[in-house]
C-alpha positions as CSV (number, residue, x, y, z in Angstrom):
1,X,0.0,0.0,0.0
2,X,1.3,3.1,-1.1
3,X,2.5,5.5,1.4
4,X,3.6,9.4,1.8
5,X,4.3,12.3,5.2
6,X,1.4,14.6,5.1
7,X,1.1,17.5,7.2
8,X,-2.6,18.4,9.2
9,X,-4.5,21.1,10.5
10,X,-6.6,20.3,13.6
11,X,-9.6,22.1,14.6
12,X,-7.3,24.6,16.7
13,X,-5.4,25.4,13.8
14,X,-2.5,23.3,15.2
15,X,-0.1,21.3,12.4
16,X,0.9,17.9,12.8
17,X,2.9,15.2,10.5
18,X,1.1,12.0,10.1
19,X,1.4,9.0,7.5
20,X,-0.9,8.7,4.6
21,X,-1.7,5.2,3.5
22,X,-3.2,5.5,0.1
23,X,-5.2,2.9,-2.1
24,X,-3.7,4.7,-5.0
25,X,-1.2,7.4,-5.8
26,X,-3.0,10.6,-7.3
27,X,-1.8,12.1,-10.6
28,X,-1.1,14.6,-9.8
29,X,-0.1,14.5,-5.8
30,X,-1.8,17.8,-4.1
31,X,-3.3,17.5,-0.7
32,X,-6.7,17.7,-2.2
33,X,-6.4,15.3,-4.8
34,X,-4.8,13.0,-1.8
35,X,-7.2,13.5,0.5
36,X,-10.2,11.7,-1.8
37,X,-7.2,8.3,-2.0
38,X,-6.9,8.2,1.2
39,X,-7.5,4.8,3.1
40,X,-6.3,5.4,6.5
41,X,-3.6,8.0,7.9
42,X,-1.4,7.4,11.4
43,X,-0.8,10.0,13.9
44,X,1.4,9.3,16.9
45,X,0.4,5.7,17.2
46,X,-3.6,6.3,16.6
47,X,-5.1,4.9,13.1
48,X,-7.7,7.5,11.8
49,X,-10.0,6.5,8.9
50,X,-11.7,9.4,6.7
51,X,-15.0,10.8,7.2
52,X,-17.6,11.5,4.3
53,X,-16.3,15.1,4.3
54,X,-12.6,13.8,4.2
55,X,-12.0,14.4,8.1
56,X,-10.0,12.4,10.4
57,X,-11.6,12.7,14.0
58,X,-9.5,11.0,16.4
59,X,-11.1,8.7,19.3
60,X,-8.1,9.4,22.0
61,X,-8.2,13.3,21.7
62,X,-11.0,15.8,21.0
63,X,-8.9,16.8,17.8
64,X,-10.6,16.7,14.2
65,X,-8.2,17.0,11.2
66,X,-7.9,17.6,7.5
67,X,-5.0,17.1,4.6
68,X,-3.1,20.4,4.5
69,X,-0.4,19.5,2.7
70,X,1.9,16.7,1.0
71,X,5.3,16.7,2.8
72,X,7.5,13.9,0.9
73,X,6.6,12.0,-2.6
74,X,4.8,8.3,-2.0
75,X,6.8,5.2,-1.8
76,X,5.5,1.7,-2.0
């Protein structure tokens, strides 16, 4: 499963790095075009899955986040 770093924005407008697990790497790669490949992304050692409006809520914190950016290219 392809992977690539991608940065997010919580709720509080705070940034954080995570891991993107992707069913398919976007041509071309933006963080909006990522976002909709998205199967899963890892924060700290939590496993978030995408909402319908492509949001990550997290269960351990009262943080909600979204795809700001795309930090490296994907590997395999």
């Amino acid at each position: 499963m392809p992977m690539l770093q991608i940065t997010l924005q919580d709720q509080f407008d705070q940034h954080h790095l995570a891991s993107a697990f992707l069913k398919m790497i976007p041509v071309p790669c933006y963080a909006d075009s990522v976002a909709w490949h998205v199967e899963h992304i890892v924060i700290g050692n939590e496993l978030l899955l995408p909402s319908i409006e492509l949001l990550f809520s997290s269960d351990v914190s009262p943080r909600i986040y979204r795809i700001v950016d795309v930090v490296d290219l994907p590997k395999e």
